[in-house]
mmJSON file of the N, C-alpha and C atoms, coordinates in Angstrom:
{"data_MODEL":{"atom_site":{
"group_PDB":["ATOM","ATOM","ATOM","ATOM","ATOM","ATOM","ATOM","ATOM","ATOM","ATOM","ATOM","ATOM","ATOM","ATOM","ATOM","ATOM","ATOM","ATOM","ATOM","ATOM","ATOM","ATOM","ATOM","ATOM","ATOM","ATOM","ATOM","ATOM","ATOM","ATOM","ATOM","ATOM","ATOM","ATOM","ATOM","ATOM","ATOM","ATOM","ATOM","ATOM","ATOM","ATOM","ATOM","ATOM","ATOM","ATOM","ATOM","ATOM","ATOM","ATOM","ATOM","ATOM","ATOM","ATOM","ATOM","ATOM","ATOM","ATOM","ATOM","ATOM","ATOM","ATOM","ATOM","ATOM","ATOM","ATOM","ATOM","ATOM","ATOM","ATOM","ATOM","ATOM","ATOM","ATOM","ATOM","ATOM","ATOM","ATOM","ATOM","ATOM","ATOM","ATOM","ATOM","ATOM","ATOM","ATOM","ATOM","ATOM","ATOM","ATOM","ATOM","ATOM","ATOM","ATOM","ATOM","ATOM","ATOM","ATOM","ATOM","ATOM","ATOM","ATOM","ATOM","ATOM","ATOM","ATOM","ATOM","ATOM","ATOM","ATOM","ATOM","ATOM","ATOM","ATOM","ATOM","ATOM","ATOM","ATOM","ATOM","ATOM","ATOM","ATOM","ATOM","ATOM","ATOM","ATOM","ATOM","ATOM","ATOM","ATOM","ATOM","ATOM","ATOM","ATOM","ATOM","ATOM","ATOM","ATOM","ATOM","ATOM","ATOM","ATOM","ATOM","ATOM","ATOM","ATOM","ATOM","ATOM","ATOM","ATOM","ATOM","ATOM","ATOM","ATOM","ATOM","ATOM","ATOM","ATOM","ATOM","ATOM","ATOM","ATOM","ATOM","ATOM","ATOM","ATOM","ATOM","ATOM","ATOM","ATOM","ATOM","ATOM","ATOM","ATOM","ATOM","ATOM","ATOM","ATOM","ATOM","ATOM","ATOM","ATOM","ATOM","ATOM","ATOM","ATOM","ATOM","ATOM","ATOM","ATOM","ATOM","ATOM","ATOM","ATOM","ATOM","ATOM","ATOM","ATOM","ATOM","ATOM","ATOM","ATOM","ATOM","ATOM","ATOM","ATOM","ATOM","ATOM","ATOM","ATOM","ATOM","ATOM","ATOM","ATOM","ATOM","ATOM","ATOM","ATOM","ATOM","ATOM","ATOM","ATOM","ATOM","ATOM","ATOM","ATOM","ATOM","ATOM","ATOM","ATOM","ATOM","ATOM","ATOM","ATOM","ATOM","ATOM","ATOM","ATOM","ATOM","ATOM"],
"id":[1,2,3,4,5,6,7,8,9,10,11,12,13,14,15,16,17,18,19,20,21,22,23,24,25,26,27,28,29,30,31,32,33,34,35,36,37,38,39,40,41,42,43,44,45,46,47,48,49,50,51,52,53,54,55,56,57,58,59,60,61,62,63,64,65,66,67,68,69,70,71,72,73,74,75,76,77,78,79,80,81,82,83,84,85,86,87,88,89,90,91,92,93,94,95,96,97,98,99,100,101,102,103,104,105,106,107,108,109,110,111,112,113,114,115,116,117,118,119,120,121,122,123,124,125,126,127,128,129,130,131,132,133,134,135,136,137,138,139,140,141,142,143,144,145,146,147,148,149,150,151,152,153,154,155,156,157,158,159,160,161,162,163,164,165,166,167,168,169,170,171,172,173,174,175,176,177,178,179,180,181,182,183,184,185,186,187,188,189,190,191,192,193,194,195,196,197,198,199,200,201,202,203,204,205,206,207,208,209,210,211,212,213,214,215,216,217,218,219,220,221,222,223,224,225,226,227,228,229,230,231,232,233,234,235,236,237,238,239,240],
"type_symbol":["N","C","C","N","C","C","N","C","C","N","C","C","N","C","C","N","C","C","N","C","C","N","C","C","N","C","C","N","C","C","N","C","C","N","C","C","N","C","C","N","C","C","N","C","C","N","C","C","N","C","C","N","C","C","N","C","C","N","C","C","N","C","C","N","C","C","N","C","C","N","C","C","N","C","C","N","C","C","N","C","C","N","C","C","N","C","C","N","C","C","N","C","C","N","C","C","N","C","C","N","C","C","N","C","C","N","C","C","N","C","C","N","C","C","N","C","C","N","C","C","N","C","C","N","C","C","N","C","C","N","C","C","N","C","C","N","C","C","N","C","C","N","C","C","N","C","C","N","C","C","N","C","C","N","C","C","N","C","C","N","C","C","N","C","C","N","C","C","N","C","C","N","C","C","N","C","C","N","C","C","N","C","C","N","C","C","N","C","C","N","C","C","N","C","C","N","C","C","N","C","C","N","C","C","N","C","C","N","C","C","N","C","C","N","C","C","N","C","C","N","C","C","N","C","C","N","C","C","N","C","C","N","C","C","N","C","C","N","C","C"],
"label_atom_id":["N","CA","C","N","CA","C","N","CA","C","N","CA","C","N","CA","C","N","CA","C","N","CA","C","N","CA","C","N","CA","C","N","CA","C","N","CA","C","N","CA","C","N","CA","C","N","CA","C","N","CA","C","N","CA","C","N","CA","C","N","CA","C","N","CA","C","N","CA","C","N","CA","C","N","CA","C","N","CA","C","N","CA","C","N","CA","C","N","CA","C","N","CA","C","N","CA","C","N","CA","C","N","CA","C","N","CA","C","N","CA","C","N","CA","C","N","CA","C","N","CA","C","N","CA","C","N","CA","C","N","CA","C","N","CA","C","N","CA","C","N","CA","C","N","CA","C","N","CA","C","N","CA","C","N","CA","C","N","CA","C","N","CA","C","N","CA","C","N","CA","C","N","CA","C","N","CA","C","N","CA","C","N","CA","C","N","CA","C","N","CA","C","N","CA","C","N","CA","C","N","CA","C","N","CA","C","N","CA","C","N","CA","C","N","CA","C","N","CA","C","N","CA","C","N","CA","C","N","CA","C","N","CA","C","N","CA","C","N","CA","C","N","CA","C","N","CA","C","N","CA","C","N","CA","C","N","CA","C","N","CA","C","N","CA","C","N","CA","C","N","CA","C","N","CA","C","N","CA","C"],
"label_alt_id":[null,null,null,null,null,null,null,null,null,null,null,null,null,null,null,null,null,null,null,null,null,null,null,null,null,null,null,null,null,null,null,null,null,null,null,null,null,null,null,null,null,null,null,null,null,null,null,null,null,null,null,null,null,null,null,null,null,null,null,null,null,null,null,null,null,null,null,null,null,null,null,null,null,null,null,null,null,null,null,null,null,null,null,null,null,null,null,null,null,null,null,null,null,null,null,null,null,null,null,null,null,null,null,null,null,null,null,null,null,null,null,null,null,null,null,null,null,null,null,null,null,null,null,null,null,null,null,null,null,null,null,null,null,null,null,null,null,null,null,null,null,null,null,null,null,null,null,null,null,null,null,null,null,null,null,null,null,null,null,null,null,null,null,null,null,null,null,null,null,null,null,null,null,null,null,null,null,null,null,null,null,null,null,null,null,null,null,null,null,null,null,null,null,null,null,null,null,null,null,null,null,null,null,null,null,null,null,null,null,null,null,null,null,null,null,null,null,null,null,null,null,null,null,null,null,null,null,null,null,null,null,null,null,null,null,null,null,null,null,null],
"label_comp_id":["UNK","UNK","UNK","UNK","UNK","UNK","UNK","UNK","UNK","UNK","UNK","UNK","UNK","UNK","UNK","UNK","UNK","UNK","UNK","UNK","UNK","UNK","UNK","UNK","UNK","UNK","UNK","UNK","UNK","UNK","UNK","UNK","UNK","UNK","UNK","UNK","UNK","UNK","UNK","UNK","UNK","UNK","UNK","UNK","UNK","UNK","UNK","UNK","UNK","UNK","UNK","UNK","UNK","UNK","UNK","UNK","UNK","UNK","UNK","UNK","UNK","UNK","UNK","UNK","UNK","UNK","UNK","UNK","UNK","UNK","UNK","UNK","UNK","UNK","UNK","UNK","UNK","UNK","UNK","UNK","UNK","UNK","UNK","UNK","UNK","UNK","UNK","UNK","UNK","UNK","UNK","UNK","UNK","UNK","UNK","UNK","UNK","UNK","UNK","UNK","UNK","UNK","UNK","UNK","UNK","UNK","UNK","UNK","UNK","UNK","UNK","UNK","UNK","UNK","UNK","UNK","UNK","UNK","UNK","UNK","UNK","UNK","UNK","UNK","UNK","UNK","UNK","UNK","UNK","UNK","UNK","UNK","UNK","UNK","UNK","UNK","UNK","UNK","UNK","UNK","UNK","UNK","UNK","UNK","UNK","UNK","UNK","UNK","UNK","UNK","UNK","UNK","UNK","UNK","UNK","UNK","UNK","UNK","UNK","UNK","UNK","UNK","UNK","UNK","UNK","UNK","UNK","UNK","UNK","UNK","UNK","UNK","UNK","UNK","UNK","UNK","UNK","UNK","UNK","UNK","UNK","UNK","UNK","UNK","UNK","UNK","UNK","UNK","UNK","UNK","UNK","UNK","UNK","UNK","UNK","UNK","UNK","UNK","UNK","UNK","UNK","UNK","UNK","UNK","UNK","UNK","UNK","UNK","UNK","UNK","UNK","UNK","UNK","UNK","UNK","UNK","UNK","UNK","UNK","UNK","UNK","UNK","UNK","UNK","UNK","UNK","UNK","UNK","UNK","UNK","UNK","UNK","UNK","UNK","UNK","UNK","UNK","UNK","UNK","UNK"],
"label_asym_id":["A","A","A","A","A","A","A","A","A","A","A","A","A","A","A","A","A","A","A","A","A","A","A","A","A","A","A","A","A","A","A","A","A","A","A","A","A","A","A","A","A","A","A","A","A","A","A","A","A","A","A","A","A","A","A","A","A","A","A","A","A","A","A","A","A","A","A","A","A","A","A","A","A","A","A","A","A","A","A","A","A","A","A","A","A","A","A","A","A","A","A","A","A","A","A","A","A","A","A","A","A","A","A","A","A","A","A","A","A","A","A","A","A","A","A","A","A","A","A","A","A","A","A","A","A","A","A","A","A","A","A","A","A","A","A","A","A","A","A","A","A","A","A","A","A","A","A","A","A","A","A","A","A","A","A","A","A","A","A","A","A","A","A","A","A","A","A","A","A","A","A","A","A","A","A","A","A","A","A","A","A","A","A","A","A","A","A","A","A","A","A","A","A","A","A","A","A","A","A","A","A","A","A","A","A","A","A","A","A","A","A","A","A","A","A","A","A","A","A","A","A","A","A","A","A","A","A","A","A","A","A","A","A","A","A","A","A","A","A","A"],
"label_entity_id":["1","1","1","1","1","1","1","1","1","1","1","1","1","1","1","1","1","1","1","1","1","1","1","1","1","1","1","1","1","1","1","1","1","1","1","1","1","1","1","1","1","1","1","1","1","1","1","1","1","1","1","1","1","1","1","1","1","1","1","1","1","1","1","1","1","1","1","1","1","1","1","1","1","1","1","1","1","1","1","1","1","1","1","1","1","1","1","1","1","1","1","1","1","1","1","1","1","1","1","1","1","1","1","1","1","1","1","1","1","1","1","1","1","1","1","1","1","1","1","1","1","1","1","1","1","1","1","1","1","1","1","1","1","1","1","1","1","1","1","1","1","1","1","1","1","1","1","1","1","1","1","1","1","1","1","1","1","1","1","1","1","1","1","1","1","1","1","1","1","1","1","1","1","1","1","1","1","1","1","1","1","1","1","1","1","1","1","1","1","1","1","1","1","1","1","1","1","1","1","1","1","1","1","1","1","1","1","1","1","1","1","1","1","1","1","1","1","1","1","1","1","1","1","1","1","1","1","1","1","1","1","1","1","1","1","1","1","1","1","1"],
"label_seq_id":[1,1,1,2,2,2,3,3,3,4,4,4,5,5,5,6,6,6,7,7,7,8,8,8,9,9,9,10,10,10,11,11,11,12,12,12,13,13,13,14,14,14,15,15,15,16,16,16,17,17,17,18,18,18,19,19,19,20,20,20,21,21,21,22,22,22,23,23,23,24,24,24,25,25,25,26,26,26,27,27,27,28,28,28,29,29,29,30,30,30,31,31,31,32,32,32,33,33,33,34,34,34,35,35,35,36,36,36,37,37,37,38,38,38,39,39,39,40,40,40,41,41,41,42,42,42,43,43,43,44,44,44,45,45,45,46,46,46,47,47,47,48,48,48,49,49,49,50,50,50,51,51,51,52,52,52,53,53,53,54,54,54,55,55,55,56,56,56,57,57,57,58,58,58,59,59,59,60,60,60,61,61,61,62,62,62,63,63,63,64,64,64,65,65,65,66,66,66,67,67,67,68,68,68,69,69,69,70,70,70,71,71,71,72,72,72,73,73,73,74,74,74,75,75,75,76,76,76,77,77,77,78,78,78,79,79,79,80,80,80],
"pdbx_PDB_ins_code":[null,null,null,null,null,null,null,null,null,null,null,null,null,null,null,null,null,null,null,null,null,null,null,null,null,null,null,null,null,null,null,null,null,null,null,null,null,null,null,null,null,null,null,null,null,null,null,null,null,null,null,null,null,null,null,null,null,null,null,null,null,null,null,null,null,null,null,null,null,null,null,null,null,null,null,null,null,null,null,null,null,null,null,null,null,null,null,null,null,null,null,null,null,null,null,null,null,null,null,null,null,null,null,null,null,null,null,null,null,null,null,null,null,null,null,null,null,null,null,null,null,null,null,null,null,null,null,null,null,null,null,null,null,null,null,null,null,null,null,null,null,null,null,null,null,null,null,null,null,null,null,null,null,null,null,null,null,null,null,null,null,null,null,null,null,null,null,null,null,null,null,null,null,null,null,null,null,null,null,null,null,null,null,null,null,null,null,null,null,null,null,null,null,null,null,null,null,null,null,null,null,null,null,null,null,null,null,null,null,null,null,null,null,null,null,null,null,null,null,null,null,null,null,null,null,null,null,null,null,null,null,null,null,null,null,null,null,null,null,null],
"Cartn_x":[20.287,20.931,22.256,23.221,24.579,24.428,25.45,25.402,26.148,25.959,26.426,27.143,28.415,28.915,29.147,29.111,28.958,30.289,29.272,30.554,31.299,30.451,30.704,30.696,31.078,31.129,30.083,29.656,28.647,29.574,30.531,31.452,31.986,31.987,32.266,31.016,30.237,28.505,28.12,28.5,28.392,29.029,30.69,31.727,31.138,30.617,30.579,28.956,28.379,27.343,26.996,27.932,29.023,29.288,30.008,30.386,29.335,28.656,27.735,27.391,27.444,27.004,26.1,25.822,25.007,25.832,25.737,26.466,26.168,26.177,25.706,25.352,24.803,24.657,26.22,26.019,27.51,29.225,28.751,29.915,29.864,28.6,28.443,29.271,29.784,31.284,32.731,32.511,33.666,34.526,35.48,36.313,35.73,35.163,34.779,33.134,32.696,31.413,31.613,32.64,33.158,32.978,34.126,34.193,32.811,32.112,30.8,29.819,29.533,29.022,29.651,30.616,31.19,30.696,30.88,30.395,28.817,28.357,26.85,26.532,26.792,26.92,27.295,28.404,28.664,27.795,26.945,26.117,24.743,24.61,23.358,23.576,24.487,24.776,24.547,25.135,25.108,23.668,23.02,21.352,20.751,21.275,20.384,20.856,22.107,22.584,21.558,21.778,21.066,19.453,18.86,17.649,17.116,18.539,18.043,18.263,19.285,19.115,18.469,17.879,16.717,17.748,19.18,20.08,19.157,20.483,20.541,20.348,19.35,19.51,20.649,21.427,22.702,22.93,22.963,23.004,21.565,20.605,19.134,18.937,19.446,19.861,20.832,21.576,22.973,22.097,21.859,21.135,19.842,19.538,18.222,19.052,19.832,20.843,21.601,22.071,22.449,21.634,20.4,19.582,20.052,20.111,20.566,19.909,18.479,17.353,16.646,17.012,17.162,18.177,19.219,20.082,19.734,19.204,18.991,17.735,16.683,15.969,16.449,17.105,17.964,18.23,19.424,20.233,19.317,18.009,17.367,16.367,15.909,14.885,15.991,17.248,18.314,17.555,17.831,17.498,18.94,20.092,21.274,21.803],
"Cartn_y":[20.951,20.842,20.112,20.599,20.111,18.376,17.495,16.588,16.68,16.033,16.076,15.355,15.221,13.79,13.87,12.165,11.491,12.08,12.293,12.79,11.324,10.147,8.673,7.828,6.952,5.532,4.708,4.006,2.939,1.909,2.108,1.105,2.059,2.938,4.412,4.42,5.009,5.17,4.097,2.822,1.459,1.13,1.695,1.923,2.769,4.504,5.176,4.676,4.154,3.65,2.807,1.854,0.19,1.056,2.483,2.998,3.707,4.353,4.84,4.495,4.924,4.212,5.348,5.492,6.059,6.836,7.715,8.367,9.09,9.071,9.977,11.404,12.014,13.453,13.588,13.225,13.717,13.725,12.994,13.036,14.0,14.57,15.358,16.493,16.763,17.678,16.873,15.91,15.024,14.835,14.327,14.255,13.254,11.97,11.343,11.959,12.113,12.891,13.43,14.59,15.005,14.575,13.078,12.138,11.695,11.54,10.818,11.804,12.98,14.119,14.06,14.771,14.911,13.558,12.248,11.146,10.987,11.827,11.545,12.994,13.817,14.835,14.824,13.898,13.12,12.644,11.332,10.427,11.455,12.298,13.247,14.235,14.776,15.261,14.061,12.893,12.075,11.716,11.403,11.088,12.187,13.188,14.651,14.623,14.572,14.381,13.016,12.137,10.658,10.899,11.63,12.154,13.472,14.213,15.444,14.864,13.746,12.991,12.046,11.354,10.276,9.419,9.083,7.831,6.863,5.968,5.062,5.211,4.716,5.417,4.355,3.948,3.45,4.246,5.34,5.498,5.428,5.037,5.009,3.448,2.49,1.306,1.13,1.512,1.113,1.38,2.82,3.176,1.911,1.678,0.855,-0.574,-0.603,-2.056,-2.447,-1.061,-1.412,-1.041,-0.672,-0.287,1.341,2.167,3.28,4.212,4.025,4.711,4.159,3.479,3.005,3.773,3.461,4.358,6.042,6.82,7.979,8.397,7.251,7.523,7.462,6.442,6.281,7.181,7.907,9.074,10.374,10.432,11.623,11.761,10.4,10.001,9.559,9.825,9.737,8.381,7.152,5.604,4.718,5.57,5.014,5.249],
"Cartn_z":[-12.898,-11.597,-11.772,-11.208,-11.535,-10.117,-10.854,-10.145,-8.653,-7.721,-6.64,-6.087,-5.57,-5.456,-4.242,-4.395,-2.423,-2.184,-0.665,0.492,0.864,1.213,1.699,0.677,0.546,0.136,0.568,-0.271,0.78,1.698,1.743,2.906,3.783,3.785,4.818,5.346,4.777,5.54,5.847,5.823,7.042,8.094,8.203,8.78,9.948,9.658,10.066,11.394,10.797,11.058,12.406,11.885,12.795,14.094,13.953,14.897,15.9,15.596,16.453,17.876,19.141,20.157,21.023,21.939,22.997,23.953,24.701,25.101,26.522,27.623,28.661,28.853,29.176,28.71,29.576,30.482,31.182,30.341,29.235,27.978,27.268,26.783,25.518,25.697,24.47,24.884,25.24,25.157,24.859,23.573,23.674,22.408,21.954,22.288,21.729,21.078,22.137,21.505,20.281,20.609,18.828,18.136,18.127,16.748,16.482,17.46,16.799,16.509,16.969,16.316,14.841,14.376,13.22,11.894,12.596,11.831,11.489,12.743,12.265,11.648,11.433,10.533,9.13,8.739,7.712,7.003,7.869,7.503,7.051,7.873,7.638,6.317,6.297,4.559,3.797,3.713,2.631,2.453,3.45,3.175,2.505,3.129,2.57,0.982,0.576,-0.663,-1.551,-0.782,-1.576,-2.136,-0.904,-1.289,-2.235,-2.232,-2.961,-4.364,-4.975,-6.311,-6.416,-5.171,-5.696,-5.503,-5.182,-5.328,-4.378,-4.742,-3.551,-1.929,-1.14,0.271,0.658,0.803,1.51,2.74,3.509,4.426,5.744,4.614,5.615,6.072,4.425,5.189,6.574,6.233,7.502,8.58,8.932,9.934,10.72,9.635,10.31,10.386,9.609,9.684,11.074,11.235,12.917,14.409,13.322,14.784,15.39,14.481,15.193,15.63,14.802,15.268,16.66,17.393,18.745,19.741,19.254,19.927,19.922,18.793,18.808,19.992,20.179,20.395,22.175,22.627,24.246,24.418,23.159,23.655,24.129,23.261,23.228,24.261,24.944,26.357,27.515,27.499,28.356,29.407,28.406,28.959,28.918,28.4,28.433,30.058],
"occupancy":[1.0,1.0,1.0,1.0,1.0,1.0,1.0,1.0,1.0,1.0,1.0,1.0,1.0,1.0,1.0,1.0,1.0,1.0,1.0,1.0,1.0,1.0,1.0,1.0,1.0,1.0,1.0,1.0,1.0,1.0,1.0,1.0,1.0,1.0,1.0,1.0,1.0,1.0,1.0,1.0,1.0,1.0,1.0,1.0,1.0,1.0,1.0,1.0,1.0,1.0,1.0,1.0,1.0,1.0,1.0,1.0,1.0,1.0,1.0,1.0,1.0,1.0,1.0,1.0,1.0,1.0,1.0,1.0,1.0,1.0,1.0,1.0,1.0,1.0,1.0,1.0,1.0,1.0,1.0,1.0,1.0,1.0,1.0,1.0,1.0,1.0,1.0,1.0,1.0,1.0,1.0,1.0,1.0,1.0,1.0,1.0,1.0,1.0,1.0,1.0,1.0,1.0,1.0,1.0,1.0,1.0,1.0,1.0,1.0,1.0,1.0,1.0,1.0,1.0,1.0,1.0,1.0,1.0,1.0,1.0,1.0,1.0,1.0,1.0,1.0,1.0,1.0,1.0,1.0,1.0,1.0,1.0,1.0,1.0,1.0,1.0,1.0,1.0,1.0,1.0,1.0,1.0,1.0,1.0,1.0,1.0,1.0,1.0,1.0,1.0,1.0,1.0,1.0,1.0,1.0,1.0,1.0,1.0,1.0,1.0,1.0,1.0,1.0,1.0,1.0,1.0,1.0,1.0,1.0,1.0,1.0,1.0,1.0,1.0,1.0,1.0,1.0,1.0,1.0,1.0,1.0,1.0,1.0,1.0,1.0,1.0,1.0,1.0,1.0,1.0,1.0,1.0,1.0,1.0,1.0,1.0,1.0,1.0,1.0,1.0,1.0,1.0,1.0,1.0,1.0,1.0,1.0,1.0,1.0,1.0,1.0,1.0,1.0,1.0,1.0,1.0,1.0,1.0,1.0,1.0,1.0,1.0,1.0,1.0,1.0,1.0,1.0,1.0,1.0,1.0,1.0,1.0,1.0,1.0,1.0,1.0,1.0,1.0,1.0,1.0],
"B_iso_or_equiv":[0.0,0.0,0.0,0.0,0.0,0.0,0.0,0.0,0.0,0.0,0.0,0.0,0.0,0.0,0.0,0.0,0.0,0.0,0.0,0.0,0.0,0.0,0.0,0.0,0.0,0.0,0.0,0.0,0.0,0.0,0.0,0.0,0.0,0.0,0.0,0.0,0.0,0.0,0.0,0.0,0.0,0.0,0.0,0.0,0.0,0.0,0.0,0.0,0.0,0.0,0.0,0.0,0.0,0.0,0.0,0.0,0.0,0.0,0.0,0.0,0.0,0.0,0.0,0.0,0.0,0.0,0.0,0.0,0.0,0.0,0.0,0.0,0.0,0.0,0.0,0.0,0.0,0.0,0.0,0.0,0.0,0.0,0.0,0.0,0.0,0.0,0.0,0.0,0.0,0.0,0.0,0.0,0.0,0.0,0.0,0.0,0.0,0.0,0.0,0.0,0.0,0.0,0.0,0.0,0.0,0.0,0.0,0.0,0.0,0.0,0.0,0.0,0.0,0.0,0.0,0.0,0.0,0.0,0.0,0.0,0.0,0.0,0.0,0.0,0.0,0.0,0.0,0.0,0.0,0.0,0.0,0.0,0.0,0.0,0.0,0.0,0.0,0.0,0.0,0.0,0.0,0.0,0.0,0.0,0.0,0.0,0.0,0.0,0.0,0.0,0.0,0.0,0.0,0.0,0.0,0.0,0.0,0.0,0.0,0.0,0.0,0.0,0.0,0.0,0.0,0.0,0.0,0.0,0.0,0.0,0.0,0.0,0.0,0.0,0.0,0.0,0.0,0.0,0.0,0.0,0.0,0.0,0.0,0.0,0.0,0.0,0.0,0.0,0.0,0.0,0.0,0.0,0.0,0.0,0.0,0.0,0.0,0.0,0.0,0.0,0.0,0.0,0.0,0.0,0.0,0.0,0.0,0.0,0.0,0.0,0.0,0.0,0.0,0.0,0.0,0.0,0.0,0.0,0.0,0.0,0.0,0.0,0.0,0.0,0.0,0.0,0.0,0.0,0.0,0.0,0.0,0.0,0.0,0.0,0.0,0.0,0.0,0.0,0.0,0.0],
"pdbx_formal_charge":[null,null,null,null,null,null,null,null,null,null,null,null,null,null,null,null,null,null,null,null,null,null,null,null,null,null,null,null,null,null,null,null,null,null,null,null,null,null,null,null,null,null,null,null,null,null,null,null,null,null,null,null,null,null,null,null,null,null,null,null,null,null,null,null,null,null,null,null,null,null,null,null,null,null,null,null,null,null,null,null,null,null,null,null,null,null,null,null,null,null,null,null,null,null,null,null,null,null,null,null,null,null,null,null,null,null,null,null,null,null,null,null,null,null,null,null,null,null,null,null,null,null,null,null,null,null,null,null,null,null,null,null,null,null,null,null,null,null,null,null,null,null,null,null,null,null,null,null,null,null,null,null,null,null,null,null,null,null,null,null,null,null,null,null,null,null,null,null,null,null,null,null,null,null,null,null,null,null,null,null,null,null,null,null,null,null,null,null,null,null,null,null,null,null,null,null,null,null,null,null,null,null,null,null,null,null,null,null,null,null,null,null,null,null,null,null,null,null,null,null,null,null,null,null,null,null,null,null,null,null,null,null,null,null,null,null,null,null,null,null],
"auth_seq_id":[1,1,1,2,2,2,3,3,3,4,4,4,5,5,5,6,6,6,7,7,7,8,8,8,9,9,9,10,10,10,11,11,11,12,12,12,13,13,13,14,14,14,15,15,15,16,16,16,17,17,17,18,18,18,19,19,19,20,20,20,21,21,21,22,22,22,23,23,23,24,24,24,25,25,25,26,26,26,27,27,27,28,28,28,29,29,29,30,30,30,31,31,31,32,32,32,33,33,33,34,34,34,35,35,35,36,36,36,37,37,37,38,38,38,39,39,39,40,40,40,41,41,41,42,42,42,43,43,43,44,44,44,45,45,45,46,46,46,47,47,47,48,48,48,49,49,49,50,50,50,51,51,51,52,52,52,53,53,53,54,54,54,55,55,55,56,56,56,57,57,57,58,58,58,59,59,59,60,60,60,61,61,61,62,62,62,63,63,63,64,64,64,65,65,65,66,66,66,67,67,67,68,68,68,69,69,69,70,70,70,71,71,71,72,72,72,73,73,73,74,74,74,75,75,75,76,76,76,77,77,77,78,78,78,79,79,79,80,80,80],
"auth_comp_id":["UNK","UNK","UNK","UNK","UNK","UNK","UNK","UNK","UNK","UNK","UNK","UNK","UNK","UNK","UNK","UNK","UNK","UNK","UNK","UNK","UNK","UNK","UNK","UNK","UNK","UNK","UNK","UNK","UNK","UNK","UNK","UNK","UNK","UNK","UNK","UNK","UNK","UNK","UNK","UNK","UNK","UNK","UNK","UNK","UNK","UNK","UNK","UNK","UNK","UNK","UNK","UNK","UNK","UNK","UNK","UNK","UNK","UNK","UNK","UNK","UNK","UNK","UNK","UNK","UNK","UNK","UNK","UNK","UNK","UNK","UNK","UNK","UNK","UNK","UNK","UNK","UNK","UNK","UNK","UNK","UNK","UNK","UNK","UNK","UNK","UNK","UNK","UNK","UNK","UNK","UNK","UNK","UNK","UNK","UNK","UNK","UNK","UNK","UNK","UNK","UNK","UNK","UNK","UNK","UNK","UNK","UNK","UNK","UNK","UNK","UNK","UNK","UNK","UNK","UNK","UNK","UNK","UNK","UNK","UNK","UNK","UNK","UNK","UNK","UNK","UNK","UNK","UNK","UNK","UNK","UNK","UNK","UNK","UNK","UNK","UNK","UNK","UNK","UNK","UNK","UNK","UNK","UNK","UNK","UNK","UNK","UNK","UNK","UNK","UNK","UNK","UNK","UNK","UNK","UNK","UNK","UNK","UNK","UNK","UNK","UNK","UNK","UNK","UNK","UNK","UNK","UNK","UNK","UNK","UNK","UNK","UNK","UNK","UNK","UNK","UNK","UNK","UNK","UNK","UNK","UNK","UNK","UNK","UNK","UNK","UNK","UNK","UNK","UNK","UNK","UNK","UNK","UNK","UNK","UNK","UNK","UNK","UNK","UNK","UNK","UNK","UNK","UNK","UNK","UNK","UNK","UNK","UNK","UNK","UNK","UNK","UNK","UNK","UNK","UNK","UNK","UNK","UNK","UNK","UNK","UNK","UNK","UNK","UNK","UNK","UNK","UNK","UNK","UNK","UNK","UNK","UNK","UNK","UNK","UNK","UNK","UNK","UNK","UNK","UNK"],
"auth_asym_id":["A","A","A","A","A","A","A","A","A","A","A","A","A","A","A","A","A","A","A","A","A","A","A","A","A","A","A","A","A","A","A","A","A","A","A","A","A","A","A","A","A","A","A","A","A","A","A","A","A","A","A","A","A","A","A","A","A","A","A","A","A","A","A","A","A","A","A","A","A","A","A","A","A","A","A","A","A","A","A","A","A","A","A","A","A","A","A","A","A","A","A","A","A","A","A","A","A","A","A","A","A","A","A","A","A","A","A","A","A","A","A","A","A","A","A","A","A","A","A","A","A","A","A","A","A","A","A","A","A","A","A","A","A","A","A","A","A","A","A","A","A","A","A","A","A","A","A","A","A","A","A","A","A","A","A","A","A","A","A","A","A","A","A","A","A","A","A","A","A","A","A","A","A","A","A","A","A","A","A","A","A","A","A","A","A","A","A","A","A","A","A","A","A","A","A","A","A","A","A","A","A","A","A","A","A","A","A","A","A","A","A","A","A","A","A","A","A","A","A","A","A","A","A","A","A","A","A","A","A","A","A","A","A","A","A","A","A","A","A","A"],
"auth_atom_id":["N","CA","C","N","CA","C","N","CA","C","N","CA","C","N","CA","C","N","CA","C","N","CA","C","N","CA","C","N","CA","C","N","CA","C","N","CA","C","N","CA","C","N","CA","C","N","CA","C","N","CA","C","N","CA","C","N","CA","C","N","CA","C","N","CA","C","N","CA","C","N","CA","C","N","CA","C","N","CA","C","N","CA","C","N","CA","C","N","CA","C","N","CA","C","N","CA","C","N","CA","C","N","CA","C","N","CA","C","N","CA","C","N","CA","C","N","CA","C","N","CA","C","N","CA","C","N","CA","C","N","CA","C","N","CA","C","N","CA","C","N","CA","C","N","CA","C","N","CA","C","N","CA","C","N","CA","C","N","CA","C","N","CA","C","N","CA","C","N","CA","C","N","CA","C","N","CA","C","N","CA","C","N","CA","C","N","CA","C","N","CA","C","N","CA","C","N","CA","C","N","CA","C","N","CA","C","N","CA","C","N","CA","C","N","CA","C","N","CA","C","N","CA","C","N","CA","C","N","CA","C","N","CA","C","N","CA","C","N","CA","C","N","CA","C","N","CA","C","N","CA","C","N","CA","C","N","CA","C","N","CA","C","N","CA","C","N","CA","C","N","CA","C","N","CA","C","N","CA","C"],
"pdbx_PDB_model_num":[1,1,1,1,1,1,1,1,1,1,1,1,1,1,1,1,1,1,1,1,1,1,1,1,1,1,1,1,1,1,1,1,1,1,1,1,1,1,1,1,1,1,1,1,1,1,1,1,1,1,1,1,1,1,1,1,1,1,1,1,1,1,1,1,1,1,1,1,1,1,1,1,1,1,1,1,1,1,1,1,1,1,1,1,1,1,1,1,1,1,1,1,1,1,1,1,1,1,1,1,1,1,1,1,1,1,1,1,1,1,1,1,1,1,1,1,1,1,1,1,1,1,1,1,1,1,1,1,1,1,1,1,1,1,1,1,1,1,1,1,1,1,1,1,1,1,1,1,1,1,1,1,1,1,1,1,1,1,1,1,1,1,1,1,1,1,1,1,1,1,1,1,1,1,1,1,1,1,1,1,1,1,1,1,1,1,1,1,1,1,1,1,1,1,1,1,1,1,1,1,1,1,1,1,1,1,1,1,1,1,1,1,1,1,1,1,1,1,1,1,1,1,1,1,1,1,1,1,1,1,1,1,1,1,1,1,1,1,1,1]
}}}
């Protein structure tokens, strides 16, 4: 298997991370929505990448580092 190289940095995929917030459904389709779609799309290749070589999870930390699996879960039971 040929090697794969990070899409992120581990200071990008904390960056990207830091950023994350909650969002109204009444936003989705926003420009900002965008940017944060696109970032968490990012973050989701790089995990998928980290795991398909066994690396480092650096992006599963951040995630749980800032609590984002909280936020996913607001956004998705619309409690924001």
């Amino acid at each position: 298997m040929a090697a794969i190289a990070n899409t992120l940095s581990v200071f990008e995929a904390q960056a990207y991370a830091k950023m994350v917030a909650p969002f109204r459904v009444r936003e989705v389709g926003s420009k900002a929505w965008m940017r944060q779609h696109n970032i968490v799309e990012q973050l989701n290749i790089q995990a998928h990448q980290n795991a398909l070589t066994k690396h480092d999870e650096f992006v599963v930390e951040a995630i749980l580092g800032y609590d984002l699996v909280r936020v996913g879960t607001r956004v998705r039971v619309g409690l924001r």
